[in-house]
C-alpha positions in Angstrom: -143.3 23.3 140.6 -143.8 20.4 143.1 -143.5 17.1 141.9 -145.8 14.3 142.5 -145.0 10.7 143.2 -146.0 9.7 139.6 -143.7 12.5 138.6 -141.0 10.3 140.2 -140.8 7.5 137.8 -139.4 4.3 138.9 -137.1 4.9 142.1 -134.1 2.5 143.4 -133.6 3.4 146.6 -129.6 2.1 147.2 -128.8 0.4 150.5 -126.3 -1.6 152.2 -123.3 -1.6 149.9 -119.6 -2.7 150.7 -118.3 0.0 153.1 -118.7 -0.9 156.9 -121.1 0.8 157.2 -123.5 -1.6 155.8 -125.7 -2.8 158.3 -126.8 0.9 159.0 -127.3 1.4 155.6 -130.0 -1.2 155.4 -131.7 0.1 158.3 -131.7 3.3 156.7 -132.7 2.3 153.3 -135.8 0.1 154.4 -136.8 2.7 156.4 -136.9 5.1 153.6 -138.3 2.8 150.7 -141.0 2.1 153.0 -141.7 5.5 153.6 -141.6 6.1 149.7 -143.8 3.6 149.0 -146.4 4.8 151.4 -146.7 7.9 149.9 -147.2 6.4 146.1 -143.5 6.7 145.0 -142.5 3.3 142.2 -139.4 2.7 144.6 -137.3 -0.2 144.8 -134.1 -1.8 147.2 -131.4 -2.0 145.1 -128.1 -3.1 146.6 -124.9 -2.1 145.1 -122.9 -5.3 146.8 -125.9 -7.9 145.3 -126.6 -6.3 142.0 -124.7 -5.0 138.9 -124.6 -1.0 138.7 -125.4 -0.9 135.3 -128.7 -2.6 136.1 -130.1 1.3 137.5 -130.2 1.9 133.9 -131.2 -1.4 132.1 -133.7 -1.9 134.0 -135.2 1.9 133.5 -134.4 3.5 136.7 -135.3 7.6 136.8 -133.8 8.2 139.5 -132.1 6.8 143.0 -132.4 7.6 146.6 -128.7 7.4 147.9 -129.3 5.3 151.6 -125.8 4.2 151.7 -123.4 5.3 153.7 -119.3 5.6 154.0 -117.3 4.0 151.1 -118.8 3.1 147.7 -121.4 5.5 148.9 -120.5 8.4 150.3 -117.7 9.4 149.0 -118.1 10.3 145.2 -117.5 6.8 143.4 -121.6 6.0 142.9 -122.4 9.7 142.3 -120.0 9.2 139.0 -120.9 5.7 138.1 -124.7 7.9 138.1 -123.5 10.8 136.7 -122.4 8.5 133.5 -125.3 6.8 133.3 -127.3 10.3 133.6 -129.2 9.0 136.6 -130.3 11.9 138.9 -129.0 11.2 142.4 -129.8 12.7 146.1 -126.8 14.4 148.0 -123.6 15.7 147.2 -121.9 15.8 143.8 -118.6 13.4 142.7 -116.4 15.9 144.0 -118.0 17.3 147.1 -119.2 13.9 148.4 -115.7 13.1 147.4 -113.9 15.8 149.4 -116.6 15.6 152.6 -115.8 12.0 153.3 -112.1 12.4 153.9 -112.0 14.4 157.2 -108.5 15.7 156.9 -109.2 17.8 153.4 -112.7 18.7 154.7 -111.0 20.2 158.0 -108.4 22.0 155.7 -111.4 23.7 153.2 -112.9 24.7 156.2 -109.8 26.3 158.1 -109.1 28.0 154.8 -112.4 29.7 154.8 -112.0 30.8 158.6 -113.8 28.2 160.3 -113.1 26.8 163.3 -112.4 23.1 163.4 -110.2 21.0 166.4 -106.0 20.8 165.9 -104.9 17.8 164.5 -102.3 15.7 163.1 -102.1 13.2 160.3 -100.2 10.0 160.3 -100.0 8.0 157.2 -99.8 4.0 157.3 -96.3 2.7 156.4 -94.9 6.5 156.9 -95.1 7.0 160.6 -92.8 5.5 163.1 -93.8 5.0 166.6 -91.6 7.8 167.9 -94.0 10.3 166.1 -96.9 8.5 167.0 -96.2 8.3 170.8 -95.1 12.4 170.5 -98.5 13.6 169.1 -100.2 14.0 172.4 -96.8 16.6 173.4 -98.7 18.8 170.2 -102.5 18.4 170.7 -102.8 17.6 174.4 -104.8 14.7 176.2 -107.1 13.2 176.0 -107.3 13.2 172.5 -108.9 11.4 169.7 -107.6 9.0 167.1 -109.9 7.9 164.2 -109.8 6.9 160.4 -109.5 9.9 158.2 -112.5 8.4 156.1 -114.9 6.3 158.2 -118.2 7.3 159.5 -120.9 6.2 162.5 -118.0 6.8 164.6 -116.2 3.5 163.7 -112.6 3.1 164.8 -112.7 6.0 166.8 -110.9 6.3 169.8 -110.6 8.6 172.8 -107.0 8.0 174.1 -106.6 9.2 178.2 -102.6 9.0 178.0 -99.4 8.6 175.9 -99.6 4.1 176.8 -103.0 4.1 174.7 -101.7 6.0 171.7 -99.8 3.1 169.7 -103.2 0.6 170.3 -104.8 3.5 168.8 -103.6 4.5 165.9 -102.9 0.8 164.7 -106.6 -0.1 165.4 -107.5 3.2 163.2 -104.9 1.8 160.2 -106.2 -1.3 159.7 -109.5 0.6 158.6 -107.8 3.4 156.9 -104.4 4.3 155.5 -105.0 7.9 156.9 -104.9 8.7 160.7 -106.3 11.5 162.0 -105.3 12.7 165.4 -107.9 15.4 166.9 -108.0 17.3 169.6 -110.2 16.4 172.1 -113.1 19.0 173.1 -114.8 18.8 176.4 -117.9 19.8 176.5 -121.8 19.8 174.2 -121.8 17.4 171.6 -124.0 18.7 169.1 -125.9 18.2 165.4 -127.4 20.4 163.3 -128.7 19.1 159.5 -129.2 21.1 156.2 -131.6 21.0 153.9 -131.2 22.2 150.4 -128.7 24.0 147.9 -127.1 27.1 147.8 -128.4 30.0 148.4 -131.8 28.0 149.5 -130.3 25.7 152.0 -131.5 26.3 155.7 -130.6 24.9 158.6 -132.6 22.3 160.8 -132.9 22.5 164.6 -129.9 21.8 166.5 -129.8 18.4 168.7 -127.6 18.2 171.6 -126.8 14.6 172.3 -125.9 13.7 176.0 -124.0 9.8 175.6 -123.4 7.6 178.7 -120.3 8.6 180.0 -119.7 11.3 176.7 -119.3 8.4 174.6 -121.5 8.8 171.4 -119.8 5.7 169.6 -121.3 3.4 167.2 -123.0 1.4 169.9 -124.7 4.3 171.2 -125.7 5.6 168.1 -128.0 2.8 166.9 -128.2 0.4 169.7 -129.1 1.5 173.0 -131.6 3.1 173.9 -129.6 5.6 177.0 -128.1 8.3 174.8 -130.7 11.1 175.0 -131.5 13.5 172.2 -132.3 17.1 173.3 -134.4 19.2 170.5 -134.8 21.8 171.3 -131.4 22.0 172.3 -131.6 23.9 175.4 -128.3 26.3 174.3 -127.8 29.7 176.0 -129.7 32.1 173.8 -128.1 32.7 170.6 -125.5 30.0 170.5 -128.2 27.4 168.4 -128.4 30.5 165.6 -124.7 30.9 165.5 -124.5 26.9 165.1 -126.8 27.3 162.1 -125.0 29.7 160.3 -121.7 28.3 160.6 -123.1 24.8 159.8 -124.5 26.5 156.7 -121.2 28.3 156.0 -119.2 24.8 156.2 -122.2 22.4 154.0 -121.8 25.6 151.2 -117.8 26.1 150.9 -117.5 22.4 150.0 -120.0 22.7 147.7 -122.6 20.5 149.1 -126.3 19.7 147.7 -129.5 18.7 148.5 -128.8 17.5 152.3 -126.3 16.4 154.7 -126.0 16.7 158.4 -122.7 18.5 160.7 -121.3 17.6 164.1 -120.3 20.4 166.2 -118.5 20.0 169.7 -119.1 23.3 171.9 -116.2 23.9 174.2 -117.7 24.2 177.8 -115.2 27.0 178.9 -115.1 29.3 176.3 -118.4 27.8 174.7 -116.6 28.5 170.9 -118.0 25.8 168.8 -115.8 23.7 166.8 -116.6 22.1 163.5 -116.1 18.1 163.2 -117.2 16.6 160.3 -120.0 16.7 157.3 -122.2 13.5 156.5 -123.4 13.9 153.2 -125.8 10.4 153.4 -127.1 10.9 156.5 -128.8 8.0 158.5 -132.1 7.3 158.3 -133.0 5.0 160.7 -134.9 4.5 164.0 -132.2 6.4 166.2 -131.2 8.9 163.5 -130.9 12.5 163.8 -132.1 14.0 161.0 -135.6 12.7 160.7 -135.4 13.9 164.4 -134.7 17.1 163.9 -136.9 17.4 160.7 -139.9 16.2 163.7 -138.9 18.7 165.4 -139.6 21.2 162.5 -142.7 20.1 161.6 -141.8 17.8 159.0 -142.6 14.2 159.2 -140.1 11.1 157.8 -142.1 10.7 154.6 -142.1 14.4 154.2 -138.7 14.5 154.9 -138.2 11.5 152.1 -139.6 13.5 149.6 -138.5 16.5 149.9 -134.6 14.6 149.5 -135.9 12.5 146.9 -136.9 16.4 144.8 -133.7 17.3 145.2 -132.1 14.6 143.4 -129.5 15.7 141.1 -126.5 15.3 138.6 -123.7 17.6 138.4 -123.5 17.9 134.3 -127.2 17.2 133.0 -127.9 16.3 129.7 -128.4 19.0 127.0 -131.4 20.5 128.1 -132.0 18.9 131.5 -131.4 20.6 134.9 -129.4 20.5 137.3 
């Protein structure tokens, strides 16, 4: 049965947050708590960084819109604060939101289960010496990539040309995160592809292919230029976007993923195999964001789209005799 807005009860929509990520997140949640407003939904901005946790259920909360993004929002630690409280939640569980935000154990879930994800290498802060550092392009080529093992919105990320730019690289990456991932680097279409759902019933959005200035899709690009172009439809060789759908749907199910959550995909330009990335499981929401995009593109509007996330919210152990 379909719910109705009233059928909602009162809704805190969380935004912002600690992570650094924040300044997305806002953009994201106001654009989502206007949208549930305007379609009759009691929903409210609460931010986790401003306001005690505990307040969600003192002050009567039925449920919360997840609009933050990265740490203390992503990845698993206010899914169990609302699991205690037995506040229904959008997204991904404690342990899959947990798992999808760390790149490296994602990658190894996904290897495990046959899917095809870049090489890499993992240098931990403290542990790694600059011999190893400056040796990892000898085992994963160049140019390769260098990021934080649990960042989103493409922060700290960097595409390194040759062995001078490795050290600059992987100290810039450590002082977000005591992980460093190494990646190789894959030339050729950058693509997207969202899910919707759980199980059995999730499906797969239209792909996007995302053409950057230059290739470079960082966080400047992403939400604050106006030069990257979006491609939906894609414009893919026949039966490469339906082979990007399925595998994207394979990866979101093995780690256990609910409700929604969006996958980067790089296709390799000379043997056009595509290559798995990463999962978002709090996708953006904003102006320049890629799911509402694609969701556009399938016929279903931002509110729509709001909704339909907001239906899905969940807990991982309901009370005795709720639902999951």
């Amino acid at each position: 049965m379909s719910l109705k807005a009233s059928d909602f009860g009162k809704v805190a929509v969380l935004l912002g947050g600690r992570s650094a990520e924040r300044e997305v997140s806002l953009m994201s949640g106001r654009g989502v708590l206007e949208a549930l407003r305007s379609r009759g939904v009691d929903a409210h901005a609460f931010d986790p960084a401003e306001r005690d946790i505990g307040d969600l259920r003192r002050e009567g909360f039925q449920r919360c819109f997840i609009a933050l993004h990265g740490r203390f929002g992503e990845d698993g630690t206010v899914q169990g604060a609302l699991e205690l409280m037995g506040i229904p939640y959008t997204g991904s569980g404690v342990m899959a939101s947990s798992i999808s935000i760390d790149k490296v154990t994602t990658k190894r879930i996904w290897l495990a289960d046959g899917l095809p994800t870049p090489k890499y290498l993992l240098l931990r802060r403290g542990v790694f010496e600059r011999k190893q550092v400056v040796a990892v392009p000898d085992e994963l080529g160049l140019p390769l990539i260098v990021k934080p093992a649990r960042e989103g919105s493409s922060i700290g990320v960097v595409k390194v040309e040759g062995y001078s730019g490795m050290v600059d690289a992987v100290e810039q990456a450590a002082q977000l995160d005591a992980d460093v991932l190494c990646e190789q680097f894959i030339s050729g279409d950058e693509v997207t592809c969202p899910v919707l759902g759980t199980g059995d019933s999730a499906r797969a959005l239209p792909v996007i292919r995302i053409v950057a200035p230059e290739g470079n899709y960082d966080y400047q690009n992403k939400y604050f230029t106006d030069t990257t172009q979006y491609l939906v439809p894609c414009g893919l060789p026949a039966g490469e976007e339906e082979a990007i759908q399925a595998m994207v749907l394979q990866a979101y199910r093995v780690l256990g993923c609910r409700g929604w959550g969006r996958l980067d995909v790089m296709i390799d330009a000379k043997t056009r195999k595509p290559y798995l990335l990463e999962i978002n499981t709090s996708p953006g929401m904003t102006s320049h964001s890629l799911v509402p995009m694609s969701a556009r593109a399938a016929g279903i509007s931002y509110e729509d789209l709001c909704l339909e996330v907001l239906r899905s919210a969940s807990l991982d152990h309901p009370p005795e005799g709720g639902t999951a």
